[in-house]
C-alpha positions as CSV (number, residue, x, y, z in Angstrom):
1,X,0.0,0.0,0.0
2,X,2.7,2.7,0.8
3,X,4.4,1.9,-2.7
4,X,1.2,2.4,-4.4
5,X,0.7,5.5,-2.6
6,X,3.7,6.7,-3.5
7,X,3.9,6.2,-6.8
8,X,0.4,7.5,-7.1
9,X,1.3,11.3,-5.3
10,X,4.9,11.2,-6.6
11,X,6.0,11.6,-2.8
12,X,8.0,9.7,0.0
13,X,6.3,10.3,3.0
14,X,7.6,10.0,6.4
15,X,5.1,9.5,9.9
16,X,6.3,10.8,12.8
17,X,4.0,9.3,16.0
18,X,3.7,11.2,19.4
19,X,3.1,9.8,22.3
20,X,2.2,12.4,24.9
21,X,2.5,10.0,27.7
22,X,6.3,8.6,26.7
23,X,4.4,4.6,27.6
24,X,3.4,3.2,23.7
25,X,5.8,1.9,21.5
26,X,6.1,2.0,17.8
27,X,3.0,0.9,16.0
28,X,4.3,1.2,12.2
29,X,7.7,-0.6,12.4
30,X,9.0,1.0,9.0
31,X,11.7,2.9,7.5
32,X,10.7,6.7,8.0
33,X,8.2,6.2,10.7
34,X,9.4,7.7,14.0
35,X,8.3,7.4,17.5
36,X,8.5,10.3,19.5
37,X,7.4,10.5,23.2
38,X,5.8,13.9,24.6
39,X,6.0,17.2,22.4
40,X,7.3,21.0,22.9
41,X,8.9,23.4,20.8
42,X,12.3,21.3,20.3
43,X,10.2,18.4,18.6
44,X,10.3,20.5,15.6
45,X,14.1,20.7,15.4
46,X,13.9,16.8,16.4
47,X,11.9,16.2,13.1
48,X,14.0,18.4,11.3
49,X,17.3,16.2,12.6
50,X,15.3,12.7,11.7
51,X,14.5,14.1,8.0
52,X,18.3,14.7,7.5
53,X,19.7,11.7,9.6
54,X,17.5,9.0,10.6
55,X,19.8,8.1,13.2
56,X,20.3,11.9,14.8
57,X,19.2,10.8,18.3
58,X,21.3,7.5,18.5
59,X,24.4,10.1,17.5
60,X,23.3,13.0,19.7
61,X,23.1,10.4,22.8
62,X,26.7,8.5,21.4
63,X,28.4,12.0,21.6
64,X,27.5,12.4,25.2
65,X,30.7,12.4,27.6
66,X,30.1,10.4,30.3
């Protein structure tokens, strides 16, 4: 189904998922589909990070000295 909706809107979509209470987990195991727990302001920068590098929190948390 995604194939065929892509091919049919000439897009690649991506979903991100909130949840607001940080206790799901991910319901569409895909490539570009994103779980994110709770929102404010800096979820926008978050997407923004995802959208370049799908793996921008795994290196944010690797850089942390410990």
């Amino acid at each position: 189904m995604r194939q065929a909706h892509k091919q049919k809107f000439a897009c690649d979509p991506r979903i991100f998922s909130f949840d607001l209470n940080g206790h799901g987990t991910l319901q569409f195991p895909e490539s570009k589909v994103y779980a994110l727990a709770g929102f404010s302001d800096a979820v926008l920068a978050t997407m923004k990070s995802l959208e370049r590098d799908p793996q921008a929190l795994i290196h944010e948390i690797e850089a942390l000295e410990l």
